[in-house]
PDB file as gemmi writes it, atoms N, CA and C in Angstrom:
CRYST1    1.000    1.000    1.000  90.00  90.00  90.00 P 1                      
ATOM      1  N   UNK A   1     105.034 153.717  92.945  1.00  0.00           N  
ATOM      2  CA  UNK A   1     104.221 154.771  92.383  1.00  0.00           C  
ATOM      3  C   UNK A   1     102.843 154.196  92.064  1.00  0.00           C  
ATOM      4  N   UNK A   2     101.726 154.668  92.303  1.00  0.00           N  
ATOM      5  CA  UNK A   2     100.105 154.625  91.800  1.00  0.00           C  
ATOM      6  C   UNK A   2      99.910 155.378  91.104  1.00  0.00           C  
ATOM      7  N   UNK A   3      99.644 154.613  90.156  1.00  0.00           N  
ATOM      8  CA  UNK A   3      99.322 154.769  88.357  1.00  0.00           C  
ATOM      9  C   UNK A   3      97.791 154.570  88.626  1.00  0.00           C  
ATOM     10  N   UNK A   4      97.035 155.489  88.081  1.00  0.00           N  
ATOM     11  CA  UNK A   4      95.604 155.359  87.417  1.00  0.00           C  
ATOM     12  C   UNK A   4      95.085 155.806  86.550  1.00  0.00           C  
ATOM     13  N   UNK A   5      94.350 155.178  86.099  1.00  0.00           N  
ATOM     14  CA  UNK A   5      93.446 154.877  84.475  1.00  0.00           C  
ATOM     15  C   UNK A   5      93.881 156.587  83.521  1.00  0.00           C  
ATOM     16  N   UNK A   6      92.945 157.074  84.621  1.00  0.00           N  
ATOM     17  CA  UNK A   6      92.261 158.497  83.763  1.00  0.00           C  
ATOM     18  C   UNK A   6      93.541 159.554  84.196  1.00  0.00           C  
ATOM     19  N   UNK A   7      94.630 158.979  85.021  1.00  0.00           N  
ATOM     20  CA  UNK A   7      95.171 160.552  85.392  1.00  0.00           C  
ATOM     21  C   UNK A   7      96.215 160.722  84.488  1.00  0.00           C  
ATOM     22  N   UNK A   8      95.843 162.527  84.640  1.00  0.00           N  
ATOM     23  CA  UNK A   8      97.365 163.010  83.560  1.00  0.00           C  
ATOM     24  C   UNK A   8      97.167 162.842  82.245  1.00  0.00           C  
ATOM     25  N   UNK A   9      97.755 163.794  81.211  1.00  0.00           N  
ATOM     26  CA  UNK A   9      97.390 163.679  79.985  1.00  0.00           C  
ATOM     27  C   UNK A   9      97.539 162.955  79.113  1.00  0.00           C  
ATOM     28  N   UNK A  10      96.912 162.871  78.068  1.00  0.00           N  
ATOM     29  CA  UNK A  10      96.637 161.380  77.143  1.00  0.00           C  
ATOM     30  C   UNK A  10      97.963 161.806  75.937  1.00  0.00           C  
ATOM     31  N   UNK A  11      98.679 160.770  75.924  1.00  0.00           N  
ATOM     32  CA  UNK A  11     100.116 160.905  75.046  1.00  0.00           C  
ATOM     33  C   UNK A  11      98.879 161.096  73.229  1.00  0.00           C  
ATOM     34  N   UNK A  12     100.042 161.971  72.644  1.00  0.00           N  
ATOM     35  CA  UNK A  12      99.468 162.537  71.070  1.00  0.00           C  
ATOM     36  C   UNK A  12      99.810 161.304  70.584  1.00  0.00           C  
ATOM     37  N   UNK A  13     100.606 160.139  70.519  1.00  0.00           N  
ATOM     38  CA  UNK A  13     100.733 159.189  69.997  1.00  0.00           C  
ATOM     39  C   UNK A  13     101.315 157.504  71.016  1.00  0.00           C  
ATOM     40  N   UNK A  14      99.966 157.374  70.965  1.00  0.00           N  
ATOM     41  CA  UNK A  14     100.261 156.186  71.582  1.00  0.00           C  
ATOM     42  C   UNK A  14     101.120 154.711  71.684  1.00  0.00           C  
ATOM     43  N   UNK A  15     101.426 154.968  70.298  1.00  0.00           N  
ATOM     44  CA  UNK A  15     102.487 153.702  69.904  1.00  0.00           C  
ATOM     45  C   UNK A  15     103.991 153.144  69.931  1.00  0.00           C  
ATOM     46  N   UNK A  16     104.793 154.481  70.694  1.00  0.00           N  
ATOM     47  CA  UNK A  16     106.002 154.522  71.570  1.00  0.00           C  
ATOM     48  C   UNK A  16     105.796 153.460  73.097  1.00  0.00           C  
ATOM     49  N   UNK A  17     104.653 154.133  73.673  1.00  0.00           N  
ATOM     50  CA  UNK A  17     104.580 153.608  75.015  1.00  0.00           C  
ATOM     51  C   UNK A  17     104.016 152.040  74.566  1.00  0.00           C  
ATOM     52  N   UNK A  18     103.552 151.513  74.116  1.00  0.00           N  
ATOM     53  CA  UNK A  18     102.838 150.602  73.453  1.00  0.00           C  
ATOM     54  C   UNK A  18     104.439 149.170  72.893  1.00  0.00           C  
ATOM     55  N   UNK A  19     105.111 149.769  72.505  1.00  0.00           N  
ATOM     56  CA  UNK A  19     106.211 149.278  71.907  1.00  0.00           C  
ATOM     57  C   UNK A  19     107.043 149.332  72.931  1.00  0.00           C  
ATOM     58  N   UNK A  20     107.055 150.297  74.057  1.00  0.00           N  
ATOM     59  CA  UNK A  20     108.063 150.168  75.116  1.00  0.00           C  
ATOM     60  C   UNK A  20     107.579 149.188  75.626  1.00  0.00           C  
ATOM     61  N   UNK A  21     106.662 149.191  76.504  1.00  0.00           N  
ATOM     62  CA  UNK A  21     105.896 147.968  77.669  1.00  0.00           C  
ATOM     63  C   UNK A  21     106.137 146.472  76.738  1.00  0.00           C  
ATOM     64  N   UNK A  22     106.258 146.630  75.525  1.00  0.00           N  
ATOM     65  CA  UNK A  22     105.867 145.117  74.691  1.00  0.00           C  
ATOM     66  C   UNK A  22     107.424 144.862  74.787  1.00  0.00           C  
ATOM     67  N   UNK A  23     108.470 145.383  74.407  1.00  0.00           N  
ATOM     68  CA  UNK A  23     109.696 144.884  74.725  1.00  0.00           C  
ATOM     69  C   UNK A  23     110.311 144.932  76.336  1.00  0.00           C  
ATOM     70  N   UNK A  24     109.670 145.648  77.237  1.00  0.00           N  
ATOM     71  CA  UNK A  24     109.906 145.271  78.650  1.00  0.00           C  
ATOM     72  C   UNK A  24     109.442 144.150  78.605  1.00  0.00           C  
ATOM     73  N   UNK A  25     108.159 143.541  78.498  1.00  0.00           N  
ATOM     74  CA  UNK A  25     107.580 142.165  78.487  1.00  0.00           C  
ATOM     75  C   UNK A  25     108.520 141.247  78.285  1.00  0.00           C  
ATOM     76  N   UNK A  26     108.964 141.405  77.183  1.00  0.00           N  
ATOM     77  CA  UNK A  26     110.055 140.626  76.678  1.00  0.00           C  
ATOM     78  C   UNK A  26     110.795 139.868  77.172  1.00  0.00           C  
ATOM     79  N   UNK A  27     111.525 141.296  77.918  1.00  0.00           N  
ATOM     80  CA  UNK A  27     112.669 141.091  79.315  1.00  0.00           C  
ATOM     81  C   UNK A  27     112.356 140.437  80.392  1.00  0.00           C  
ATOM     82  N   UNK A  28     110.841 140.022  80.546  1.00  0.00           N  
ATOM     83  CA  UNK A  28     110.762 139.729  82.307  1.00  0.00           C  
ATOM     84  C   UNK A  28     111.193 138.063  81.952  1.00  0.00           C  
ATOM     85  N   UNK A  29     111.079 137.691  80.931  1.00  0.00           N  
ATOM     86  CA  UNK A  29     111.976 136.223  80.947  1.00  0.00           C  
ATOM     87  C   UNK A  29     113.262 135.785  81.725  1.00  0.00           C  
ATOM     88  N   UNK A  30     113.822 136.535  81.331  1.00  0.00           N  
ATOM     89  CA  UNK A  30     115.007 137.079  82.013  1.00  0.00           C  
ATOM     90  C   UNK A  30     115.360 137.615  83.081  1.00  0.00           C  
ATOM     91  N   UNK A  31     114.826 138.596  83.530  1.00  0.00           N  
ATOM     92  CA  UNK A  31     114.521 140.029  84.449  1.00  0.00           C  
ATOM     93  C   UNK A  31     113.463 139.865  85.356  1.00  0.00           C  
ATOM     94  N   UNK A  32     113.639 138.790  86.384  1.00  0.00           N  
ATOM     95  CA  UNK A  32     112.155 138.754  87.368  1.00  0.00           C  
ATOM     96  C   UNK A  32     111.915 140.169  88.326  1.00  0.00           C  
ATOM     97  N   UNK A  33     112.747 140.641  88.213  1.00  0.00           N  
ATOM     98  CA  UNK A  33     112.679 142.125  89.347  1.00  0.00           C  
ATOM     99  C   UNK A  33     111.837 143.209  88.281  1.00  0.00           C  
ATOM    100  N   UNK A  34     112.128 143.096  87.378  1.00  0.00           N  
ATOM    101  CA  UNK A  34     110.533 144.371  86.710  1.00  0.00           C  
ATOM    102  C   UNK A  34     109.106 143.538  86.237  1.00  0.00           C  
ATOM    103  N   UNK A  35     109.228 142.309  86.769  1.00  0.00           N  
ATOM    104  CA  UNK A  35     108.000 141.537  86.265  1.00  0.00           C  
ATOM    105  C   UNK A  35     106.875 142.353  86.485  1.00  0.00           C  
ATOM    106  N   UNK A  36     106.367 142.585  87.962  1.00  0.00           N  
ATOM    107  CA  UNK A  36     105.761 143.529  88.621  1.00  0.00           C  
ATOM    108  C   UNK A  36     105.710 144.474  88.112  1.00  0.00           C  
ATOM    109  N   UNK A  37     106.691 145.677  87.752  1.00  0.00           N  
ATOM    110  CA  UNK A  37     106.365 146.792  87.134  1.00  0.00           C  
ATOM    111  C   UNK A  37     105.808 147.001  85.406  1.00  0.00           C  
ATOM    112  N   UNK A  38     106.582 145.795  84.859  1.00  0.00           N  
ATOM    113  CA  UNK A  38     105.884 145.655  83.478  1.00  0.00           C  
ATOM    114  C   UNK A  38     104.036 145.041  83.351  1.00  0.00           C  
ATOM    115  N   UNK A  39     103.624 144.398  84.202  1.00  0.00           N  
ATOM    116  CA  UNK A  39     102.404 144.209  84.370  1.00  0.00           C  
ATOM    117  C   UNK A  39     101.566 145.436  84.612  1.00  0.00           C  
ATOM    118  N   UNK A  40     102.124 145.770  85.874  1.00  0.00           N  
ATOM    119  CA  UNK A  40     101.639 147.453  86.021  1.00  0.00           C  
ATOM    120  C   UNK A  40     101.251 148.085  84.437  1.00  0.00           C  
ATOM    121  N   UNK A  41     102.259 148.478  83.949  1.00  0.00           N  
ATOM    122  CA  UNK A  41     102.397 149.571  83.061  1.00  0.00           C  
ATOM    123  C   UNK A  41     101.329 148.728  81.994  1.00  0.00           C  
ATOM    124  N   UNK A  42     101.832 147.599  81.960  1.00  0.00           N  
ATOM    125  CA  UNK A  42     100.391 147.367  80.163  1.00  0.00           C  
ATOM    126  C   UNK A  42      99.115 147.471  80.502  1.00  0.00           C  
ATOM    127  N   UNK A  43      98.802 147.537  82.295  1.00  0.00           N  
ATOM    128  CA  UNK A  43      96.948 147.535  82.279  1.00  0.00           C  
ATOM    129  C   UNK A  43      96.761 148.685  81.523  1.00  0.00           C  
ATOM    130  N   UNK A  44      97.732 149.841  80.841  1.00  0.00           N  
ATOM    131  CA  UNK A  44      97.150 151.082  79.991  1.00  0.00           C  
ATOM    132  C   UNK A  44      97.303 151.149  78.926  1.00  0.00           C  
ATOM    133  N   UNK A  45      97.835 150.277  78.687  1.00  0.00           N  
ATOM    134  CA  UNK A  45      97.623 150.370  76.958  1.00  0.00           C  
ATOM    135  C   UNK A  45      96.961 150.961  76.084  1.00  0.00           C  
ATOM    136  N   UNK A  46      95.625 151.047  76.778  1.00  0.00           N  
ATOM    137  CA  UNK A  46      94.738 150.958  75.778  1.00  0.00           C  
ATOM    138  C   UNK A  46      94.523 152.833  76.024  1.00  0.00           C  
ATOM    139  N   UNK A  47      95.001 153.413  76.705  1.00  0.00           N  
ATOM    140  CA  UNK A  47      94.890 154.764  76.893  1.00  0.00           C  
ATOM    141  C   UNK A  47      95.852 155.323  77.825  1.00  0.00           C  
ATOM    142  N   UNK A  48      97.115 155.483  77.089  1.00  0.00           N  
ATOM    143  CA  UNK A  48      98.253 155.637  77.923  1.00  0.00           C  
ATOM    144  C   UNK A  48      98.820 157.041  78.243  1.00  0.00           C  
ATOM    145  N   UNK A  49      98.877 157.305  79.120  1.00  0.00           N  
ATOM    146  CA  UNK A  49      99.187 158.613  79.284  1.00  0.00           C  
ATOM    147  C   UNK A  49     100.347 159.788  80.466  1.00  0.00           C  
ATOM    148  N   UNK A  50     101.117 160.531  80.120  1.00  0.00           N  
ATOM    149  CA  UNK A  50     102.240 160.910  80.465  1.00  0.00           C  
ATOM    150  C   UNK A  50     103.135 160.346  82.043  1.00  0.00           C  
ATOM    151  N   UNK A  51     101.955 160.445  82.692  1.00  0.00           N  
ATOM    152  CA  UNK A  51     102.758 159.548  84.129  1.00  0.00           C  
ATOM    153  C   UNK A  51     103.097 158.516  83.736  1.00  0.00           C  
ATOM    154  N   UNK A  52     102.259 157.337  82.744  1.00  0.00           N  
ATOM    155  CA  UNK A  52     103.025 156.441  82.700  1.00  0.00           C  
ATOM    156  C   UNK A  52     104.072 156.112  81.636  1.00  0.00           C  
ATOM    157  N   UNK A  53     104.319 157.160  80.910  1.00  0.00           N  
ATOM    158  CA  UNK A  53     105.366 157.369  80.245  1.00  0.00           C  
ATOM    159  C   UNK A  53     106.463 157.511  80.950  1.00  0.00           C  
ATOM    160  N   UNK A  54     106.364 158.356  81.605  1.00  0.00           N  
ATOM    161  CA  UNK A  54     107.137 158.355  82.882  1.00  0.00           C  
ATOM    162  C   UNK A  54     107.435 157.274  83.593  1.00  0.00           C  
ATOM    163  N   UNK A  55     107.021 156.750  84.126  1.00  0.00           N  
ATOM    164  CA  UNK A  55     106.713 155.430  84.988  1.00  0.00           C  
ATOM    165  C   UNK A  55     107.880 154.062  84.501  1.00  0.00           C  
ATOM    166  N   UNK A  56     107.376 154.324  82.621  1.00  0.00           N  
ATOM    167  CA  UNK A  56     108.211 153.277  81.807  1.00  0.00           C  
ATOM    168  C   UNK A  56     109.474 153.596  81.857  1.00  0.00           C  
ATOM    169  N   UNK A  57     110.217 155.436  81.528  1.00  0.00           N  
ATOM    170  CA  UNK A  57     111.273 155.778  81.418  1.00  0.00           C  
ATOM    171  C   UNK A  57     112.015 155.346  82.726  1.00  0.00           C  
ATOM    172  N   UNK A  58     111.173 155.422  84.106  1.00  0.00           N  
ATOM    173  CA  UNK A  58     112.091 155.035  85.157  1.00  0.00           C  
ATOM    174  C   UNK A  58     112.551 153.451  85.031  1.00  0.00           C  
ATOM    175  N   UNK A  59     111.095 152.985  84.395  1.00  0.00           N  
ATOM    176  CA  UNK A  59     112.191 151.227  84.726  1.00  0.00           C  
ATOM    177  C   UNK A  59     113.276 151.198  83.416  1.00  0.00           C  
ATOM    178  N   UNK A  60     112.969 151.996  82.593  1.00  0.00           N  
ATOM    179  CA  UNK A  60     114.578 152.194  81.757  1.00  0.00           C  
ATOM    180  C   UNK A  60     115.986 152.553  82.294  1.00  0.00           C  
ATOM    181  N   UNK A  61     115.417 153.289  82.946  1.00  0.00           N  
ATOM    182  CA  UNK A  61     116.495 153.889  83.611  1.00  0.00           C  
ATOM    183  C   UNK A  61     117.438 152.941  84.708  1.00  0.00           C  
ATOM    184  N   UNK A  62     116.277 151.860  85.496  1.00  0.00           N  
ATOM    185  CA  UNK A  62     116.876 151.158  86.317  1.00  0.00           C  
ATOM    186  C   UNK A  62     117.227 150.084  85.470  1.00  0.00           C  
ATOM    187  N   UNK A  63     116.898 149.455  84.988  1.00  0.00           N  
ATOM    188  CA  UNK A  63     117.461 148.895  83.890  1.00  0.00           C  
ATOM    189  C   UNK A  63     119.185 148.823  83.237  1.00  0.00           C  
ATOM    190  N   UNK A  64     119.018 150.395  83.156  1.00  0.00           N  
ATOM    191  CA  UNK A  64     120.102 150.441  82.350  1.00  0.00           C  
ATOM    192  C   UNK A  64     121.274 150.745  83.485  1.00  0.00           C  
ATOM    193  N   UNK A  65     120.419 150.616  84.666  1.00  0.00           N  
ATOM    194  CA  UNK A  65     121.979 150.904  85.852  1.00  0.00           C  
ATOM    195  C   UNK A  65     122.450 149.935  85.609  1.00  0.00           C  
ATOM    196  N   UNK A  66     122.405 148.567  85.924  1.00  0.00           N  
ATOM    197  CA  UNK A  66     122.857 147.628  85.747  1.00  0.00           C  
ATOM    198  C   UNK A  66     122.767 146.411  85.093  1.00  0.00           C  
ATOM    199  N   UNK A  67     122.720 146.583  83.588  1.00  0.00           N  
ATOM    200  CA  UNK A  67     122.129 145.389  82.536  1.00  0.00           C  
ATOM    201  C   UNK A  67     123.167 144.018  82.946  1.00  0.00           C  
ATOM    202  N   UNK A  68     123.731 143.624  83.901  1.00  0.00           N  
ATOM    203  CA  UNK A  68     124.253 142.466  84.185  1.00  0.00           C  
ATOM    204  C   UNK A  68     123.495 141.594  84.912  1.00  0.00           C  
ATOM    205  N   UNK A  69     122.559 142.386  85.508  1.00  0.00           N  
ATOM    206  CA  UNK A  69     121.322 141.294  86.202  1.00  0.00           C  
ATOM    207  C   UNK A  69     120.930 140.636  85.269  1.00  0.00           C  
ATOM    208  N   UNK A  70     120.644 138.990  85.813  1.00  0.00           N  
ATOM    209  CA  UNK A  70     119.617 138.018  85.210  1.00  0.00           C  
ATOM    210  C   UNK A  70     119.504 137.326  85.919  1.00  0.00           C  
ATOM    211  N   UNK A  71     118.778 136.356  85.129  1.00  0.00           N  
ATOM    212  CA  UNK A  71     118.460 134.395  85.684  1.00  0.00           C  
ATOM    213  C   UNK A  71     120.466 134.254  86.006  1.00  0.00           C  
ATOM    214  N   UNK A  72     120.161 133.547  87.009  1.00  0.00           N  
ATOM    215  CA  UNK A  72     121.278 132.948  87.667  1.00  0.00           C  
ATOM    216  C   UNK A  72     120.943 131.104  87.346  1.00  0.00           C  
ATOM    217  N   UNK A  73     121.535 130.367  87.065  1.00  0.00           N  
ATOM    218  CA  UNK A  73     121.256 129.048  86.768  1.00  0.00           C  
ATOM    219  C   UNK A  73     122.483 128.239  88.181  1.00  0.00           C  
ATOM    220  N   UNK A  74     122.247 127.776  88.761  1.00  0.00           N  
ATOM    221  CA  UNK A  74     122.829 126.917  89.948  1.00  0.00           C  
ATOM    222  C   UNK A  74     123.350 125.492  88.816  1.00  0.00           C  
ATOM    223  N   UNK A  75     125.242 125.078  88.983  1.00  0.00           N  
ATOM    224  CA  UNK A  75     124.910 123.691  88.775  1.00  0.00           C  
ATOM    225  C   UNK A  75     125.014 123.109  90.148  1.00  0.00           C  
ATOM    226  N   UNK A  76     124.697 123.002  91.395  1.00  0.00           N  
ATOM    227  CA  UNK A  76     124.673 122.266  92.336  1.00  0.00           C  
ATOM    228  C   UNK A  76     123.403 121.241  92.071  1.00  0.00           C  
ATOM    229  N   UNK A  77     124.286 119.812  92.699  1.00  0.00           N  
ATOM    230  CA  UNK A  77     123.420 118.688  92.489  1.00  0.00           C  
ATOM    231  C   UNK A  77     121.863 118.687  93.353  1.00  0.00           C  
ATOM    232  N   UNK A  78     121.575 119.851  94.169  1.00  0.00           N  
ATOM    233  CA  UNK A  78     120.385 120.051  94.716  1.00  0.00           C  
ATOM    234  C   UNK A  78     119.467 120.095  93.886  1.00  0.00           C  
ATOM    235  N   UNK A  79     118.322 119.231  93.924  1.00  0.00           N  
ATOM    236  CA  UNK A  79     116.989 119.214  93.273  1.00  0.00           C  
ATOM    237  C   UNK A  79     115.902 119.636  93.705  1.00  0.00           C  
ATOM    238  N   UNK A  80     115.921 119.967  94.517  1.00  0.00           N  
ATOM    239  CA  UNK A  80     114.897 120.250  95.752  1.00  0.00           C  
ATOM    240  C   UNK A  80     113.630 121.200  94.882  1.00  0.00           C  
ATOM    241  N   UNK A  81     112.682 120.976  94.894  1.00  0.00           N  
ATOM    242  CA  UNK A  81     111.582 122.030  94.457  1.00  0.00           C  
ATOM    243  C   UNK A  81     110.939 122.898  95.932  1.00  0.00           C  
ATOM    244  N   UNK A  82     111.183 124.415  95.474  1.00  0.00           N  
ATOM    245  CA  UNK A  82     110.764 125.870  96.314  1.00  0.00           C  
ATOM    246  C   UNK A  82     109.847 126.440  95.496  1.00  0.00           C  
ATOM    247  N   UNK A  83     108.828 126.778  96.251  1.00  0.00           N  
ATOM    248  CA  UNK A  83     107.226 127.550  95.183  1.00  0.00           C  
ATOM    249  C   UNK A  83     107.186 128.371  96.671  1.00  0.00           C  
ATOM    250  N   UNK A  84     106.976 130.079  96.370  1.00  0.00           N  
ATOM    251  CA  UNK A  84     106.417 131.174  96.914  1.00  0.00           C  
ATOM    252  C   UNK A  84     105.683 131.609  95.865  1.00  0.00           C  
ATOM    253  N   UNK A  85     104.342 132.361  96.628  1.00  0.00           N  
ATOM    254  CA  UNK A  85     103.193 133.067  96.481  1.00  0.00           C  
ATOM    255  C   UNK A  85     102.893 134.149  97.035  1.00  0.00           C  
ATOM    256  N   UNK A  86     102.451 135.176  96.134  1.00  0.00           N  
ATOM    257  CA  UNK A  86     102.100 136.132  96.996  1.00  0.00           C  
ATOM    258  C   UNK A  86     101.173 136.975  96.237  1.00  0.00           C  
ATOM    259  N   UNK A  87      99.950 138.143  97.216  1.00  0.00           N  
ATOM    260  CA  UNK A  87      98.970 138.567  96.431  1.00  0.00           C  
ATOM    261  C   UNK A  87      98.726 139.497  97.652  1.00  0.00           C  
ATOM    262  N   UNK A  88      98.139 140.510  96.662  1.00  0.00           N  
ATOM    263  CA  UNK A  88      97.873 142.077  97.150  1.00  0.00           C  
ATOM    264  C   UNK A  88      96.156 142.183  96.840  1.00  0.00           C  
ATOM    265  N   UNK A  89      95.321 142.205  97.781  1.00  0.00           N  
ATOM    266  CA  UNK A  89      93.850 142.373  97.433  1.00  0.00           C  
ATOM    267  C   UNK A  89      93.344 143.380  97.459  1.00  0.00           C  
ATOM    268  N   UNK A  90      92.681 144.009  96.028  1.00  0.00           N  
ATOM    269  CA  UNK A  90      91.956 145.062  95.387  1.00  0.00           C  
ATOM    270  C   UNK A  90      93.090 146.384  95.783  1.00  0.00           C  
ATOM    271  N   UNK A  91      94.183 145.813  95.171  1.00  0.00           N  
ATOM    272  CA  UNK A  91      94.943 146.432  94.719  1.00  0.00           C  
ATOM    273  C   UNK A  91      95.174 147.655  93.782  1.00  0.00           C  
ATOM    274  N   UNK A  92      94.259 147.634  92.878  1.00  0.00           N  
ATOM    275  CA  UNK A  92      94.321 148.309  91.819  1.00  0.00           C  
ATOM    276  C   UNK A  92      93.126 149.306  92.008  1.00  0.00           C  
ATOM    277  N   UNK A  93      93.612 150.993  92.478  1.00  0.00           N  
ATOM    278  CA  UNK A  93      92.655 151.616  91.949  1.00  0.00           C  
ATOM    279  C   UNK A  93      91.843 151.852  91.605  1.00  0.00           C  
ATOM    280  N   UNK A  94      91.476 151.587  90.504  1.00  0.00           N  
ATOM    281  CA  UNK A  94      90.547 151.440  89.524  1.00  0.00           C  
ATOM    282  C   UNK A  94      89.660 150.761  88.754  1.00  0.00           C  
ATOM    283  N   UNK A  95      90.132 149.550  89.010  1.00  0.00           N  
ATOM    284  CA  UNK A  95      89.417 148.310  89.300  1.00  0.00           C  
ATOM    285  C   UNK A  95      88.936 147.536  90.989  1.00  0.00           C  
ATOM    286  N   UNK A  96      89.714 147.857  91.841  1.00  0.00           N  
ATOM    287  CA  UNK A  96      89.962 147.350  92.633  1.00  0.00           C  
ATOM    288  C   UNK A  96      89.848 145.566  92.698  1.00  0.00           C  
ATOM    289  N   UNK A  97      90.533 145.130  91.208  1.00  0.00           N  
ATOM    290  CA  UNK A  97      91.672 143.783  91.614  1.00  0.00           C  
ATOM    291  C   UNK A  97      92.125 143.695  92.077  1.00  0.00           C  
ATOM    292  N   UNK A  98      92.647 141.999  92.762  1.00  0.00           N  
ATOM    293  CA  UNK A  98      93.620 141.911  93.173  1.00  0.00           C  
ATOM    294  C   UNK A  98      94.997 141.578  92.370  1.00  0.00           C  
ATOM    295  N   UNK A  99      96.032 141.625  92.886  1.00  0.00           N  
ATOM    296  CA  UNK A  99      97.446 140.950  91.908  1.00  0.00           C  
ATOM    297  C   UNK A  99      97.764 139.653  92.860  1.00  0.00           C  
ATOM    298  N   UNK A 100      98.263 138.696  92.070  1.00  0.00           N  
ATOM    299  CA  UNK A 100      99.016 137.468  92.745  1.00  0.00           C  
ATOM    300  C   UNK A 100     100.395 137.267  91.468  1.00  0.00           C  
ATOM    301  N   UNK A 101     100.817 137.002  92.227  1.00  0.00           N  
ATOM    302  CA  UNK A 101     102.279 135.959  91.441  1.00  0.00           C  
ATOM    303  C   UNK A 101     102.930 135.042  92.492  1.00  0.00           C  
ATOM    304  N   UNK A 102     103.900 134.192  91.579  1.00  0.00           N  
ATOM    305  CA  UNK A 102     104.820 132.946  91.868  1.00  0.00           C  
ATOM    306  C   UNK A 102     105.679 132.687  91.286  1.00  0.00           C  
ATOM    307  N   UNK A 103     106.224 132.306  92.292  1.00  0.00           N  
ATOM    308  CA  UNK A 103     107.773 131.325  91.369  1.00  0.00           C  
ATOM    309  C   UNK A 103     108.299 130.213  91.808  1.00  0.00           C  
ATOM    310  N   UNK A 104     108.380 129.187  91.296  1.00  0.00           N  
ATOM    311  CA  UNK A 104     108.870 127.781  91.616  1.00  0.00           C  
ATOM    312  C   UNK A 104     110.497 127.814  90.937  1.00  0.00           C  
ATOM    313  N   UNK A 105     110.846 127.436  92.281  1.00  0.00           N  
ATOM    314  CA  UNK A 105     112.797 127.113  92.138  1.00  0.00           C  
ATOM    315  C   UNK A 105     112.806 125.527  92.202  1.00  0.00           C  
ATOM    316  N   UNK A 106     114.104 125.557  91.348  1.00  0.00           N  
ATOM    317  CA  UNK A 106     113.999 124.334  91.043  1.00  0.00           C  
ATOM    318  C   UNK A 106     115.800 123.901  91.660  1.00  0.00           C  
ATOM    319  N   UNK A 107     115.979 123.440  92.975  1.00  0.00           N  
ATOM    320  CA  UNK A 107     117.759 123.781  93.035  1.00  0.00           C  
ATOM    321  C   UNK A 107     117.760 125.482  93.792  1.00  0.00           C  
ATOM    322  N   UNK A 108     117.188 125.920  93.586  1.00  0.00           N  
ATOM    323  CA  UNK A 108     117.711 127.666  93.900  1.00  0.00           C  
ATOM    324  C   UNK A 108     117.439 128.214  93.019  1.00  0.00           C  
ATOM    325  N   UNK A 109     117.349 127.788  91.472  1.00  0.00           N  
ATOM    326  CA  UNK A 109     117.206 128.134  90.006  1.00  0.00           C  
ATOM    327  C   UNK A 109     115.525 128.621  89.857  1.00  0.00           C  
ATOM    328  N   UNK A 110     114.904 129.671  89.229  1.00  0.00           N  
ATOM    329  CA  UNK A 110     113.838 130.333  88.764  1.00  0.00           C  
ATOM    330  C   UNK A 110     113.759 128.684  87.363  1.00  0.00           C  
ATOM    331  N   UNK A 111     112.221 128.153  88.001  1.00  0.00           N  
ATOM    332  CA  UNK A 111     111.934 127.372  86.538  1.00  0.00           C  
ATOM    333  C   UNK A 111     110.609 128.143  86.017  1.00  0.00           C  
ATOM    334  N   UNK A 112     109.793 128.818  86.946  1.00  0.00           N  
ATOM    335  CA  UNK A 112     108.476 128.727  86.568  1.00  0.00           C  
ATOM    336  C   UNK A 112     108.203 130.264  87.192  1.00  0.00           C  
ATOM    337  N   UNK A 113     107.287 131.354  86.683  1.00  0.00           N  
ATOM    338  CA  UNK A 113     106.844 132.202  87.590  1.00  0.00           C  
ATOM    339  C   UNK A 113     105.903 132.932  86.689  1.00  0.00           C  
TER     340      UNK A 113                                                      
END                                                                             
């Protein structure tokens, strides 16, 4: 979904959506599959409004299909260090930024991202 700045109406109280995105944050410790979407959602913070209220309720929703996802920890004696990268240029709407992220495996194991 494309989320931008100004569209759709401005929530009467901003401090639900504000408190949602801050405890998704939370989760991406854990949860590398909404990393991406929780980044998304806080560029609005600062003027948040019903699509992306919306937007948040869906990654609740996926979320709550299956709260058994996480970090997987490998004990295999493999040490091996794996780093992928990846980036989307002027990506964003409204800024037209780009996004990048990474993650370094450590074994198969998420150490870094």
């Amino acid at each position: 979904m494309k989320l931008k700045a100004k569209e759709g109406t401005p929530l009467s109280d901003p401090t639900f959506y504000r408190r949602l995105v801050g405890k998704s944050n939370f989760l991406t410790n854990t949860r590398l599959d909404i990393d991406y979407g929780v980044q998304h959602l806080s560029q609005f913070m600062q003027d948040p409004r019903k699509p992306h209220l919306h937007a948040a309720y869906h990654m609740l929703r996926y979320l709550k299909k299956d709260p058994t996802l996480g970090l997987y920890f490998s004990n295999a004696s493999d040490l091996s260090i794996t780093a992928y990268c990846d980036s989307d240029w002027a990506v964003c709407p409204d800024s037209r930024r780009s996004v990048s992220s990474y993650i370094i495996l450590l074994g198969g194991s998420p150490v870094s991202w």
